[in-house]
C-alpha positions in Angstrom: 0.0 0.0 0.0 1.4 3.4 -0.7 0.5 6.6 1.1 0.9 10.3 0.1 0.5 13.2 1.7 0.9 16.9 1.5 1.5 18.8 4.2 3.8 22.3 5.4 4.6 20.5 8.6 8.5 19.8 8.5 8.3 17.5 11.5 5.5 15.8 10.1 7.3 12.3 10.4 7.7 12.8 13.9 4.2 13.2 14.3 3.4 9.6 13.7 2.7 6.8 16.4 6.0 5.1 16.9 4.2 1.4 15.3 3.6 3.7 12.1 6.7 5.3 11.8 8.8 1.8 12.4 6.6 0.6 9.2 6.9 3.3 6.7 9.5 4.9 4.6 8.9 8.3 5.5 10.2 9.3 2.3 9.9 12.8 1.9 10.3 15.5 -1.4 10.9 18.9 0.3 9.3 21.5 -2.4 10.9 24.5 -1.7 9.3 28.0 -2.2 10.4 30.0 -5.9 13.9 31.6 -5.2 14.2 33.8 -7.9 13.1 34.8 -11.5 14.7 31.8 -12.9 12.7 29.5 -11.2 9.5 31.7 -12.0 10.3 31.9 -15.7 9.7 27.7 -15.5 6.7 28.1 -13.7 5.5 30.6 -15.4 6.4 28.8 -19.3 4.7 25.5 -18.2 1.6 27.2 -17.1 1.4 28.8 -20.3 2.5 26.0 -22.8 -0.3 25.6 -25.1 -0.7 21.7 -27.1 0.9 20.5 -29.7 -1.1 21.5 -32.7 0.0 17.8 -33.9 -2.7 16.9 -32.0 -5.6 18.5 -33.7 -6.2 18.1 -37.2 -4.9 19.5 -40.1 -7.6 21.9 -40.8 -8.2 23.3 -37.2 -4.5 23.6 -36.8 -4.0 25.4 -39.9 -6.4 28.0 -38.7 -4.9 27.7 -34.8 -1.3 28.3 -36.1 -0.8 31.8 -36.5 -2.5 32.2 -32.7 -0.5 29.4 -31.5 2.8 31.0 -32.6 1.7 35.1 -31.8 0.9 32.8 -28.2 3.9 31.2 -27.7 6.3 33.8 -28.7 4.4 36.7 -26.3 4.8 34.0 -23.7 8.7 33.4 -24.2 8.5 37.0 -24.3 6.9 37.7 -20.3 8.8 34.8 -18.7 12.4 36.2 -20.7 10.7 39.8 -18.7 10.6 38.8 -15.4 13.9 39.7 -14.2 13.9 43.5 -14.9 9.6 44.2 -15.5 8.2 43.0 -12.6 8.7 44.4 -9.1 5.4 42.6 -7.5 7.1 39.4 -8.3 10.2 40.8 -7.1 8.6 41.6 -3.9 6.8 38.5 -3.3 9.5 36.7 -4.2 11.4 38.3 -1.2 8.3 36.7 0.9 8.1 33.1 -0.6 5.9 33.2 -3.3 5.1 29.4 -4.1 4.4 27.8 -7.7 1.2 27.4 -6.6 0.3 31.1 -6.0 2.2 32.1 -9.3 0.2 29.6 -11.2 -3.6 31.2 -9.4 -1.9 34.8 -10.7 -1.8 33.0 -14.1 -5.5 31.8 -13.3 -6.5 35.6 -13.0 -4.4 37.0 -15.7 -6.1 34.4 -18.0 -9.6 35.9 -17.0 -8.5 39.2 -18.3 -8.2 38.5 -21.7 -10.5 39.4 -24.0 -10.5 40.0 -28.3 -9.0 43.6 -27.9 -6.6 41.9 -25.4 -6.2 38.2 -26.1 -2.1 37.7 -24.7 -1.3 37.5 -21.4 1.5 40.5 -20.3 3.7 41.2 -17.5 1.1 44.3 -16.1 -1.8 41.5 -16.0 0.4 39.1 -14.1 1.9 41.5 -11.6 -2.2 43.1 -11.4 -3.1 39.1 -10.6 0.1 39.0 -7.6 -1.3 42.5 -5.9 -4.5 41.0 -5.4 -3.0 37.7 -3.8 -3.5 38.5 -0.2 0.1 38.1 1.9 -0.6 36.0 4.9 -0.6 38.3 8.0 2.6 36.6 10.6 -0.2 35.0 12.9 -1.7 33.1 10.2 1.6 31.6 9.2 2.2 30.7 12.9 -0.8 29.1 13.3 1.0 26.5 10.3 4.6 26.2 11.8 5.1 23.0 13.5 7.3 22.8 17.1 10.4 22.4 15.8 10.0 25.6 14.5 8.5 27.5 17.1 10.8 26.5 19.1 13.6 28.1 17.0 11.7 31.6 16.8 11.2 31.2 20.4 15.1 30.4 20.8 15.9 33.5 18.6 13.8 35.8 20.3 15.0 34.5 23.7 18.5 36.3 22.4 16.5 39.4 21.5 15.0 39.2 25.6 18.5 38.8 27.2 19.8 41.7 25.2 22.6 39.3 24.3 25.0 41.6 21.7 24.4 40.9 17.8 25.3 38.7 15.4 22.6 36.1 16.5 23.4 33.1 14.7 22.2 29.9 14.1 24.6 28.2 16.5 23.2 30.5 19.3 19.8 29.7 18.9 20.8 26.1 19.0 22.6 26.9 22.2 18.8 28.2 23.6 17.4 25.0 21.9 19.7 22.9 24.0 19.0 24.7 27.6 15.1 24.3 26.8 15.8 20.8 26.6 17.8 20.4 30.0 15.8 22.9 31.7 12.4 20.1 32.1 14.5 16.6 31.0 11.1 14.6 31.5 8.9 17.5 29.9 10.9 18.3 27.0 12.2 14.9 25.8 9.5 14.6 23.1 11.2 18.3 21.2 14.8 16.5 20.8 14.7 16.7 17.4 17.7 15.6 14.9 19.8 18.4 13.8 19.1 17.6 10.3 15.2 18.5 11.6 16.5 22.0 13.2 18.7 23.0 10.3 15.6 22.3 7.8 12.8 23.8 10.3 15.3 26.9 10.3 15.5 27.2 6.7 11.6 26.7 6.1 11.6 30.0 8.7 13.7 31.9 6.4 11.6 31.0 3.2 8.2 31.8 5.5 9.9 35.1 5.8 9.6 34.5 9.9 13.8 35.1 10.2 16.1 36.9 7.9 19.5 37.1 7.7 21.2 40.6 8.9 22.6 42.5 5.6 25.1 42.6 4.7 26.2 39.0 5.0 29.5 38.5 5.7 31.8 36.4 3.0 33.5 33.2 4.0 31.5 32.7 7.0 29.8 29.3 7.8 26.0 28.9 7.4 25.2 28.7 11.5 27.6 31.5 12.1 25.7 34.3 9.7 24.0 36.9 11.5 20.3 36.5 12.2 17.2 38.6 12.6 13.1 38.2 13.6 11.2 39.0 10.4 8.2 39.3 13.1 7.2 41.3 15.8 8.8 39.6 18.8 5.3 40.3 21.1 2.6 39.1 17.8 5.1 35.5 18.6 4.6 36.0 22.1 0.8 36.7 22.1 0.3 33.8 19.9 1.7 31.1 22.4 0.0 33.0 25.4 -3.4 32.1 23.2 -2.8 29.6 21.6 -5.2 26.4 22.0 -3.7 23.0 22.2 0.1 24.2 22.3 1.9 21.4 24.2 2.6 23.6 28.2 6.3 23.0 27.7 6.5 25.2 25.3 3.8 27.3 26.1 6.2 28.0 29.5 9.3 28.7 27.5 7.5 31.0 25.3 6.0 33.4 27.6 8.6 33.3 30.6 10.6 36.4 30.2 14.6 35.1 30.4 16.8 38.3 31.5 
């Protein structure tokens, strides 16, 4: 029997009942949010292929071919575009834009088109992103799972002790480690695998939750870069004061206020 499932929860294999987990493969395809206009151009190309016009007859395609080609050259056109003509992309992009929302922006830009207008542009598509809604920060932390929670609470933990910049990777893994000795018995279920933390924390960076401090330095290793909350530190606190359901362990790491 084979299982799949989709899901934004990183620790999602750790979620399983131990008999579950011992009997599956947990194999997992991490699909990473767009990085830059590269990866949109793809996106953006497949979205937009139109058929082979082998596959129609002869007569209809010899009346679909001069739209097919006027089509497929406009739309080599826009992606080749995106790089320099589109700062809504650029902007969302900074945010984590997904192949998924790119391809709804195509979804509306397609609606658009009409006989005075029949070719998708660049203004239509970036017209499609601004409507888009951004996720506000409390709806994305309603999705995070507890590894990474735990690693925004570790990073704002610096920001309470006033501890002096760069926060880095290696520190927040330093908090992780005293929130694990600090309630052995209570806290035994969040030792996660540092392959876990290092993907949670990079998941954070594509949600936009952390960033990393500009400039970044050259020649300086990934856990040693300096870090900064993309989110107000009080919205993360407020959150795990209300949240319902959040295991108390966390819970009591999240709103105890470490001088």
């Amino acid at each position: 029997m084979a299982v799949v499932g989709l899901t934004t929860r990183i620790d999602v294999a750790d979620l399983l009942e131990k008999r579950v987990r011992s009997r599956c493969s947990q194999r997992q395809l991490l699909l990473p949010a767009l990085t830059g206009a590269d990866d949109c151009s793809r996106v953006l190309g497949a979205a937009l292929s139109l058929p082979s016009l082998l596959t129609y007859s002869s007569a209809f395609a010899a009346k679909a071919k001069p739209f097919h080609t006027a089509w497929s050259a406009n739309s080599a056109a826009v992606c080749a575009s995106l790089a320099t003509e589109a700062p809504q992309l650029k902007r969302r992009l900074s945010m984590g834009v997904t192949a998924g929302q790119l391809q709804t922006a195509v979804r509306l830009a397609l609606l658009e088109l009409s006989e005075q207008q029949p070719l998708v542009t660049v203004e239509k598509l970036e017209t499609a992103l601004r409507t888009l809604v951004l996720p506000r920060p409390e709806t994305i932390l309603v999705e995070c799972s507890y590894v990474e929670l735990l690693l925004l609470l570790c990073l704002k933990k610096l920001l309470d002790k006033e501890l002096p910049p760069p926060h880095t990777f290696r520190l927040v893994l330093r908090e992780y480690a005293g929130f694990l000795m600090a309630d052995a018995d209570g806290t035994r279920q969040f030792d996660y695998p540092r392959d876990l933390l290092t993907k949670a924390f990079e998941h954070l960076i594509a949600l936009g939750l952390i960033a990393h401090a500009e400039p970044r330095p050259r020649g300086v290793a990934n856990d040693q870069l300096p870090l900064q909350l993309a989110i107000d530190a009080e919205v993360i606190y407020e959150y795990v004061k209300g949240s319902q359901g959040l295991a108390n362990a966390i819970r009591r790491f999240g709103t105890t206020v470490t001088l």
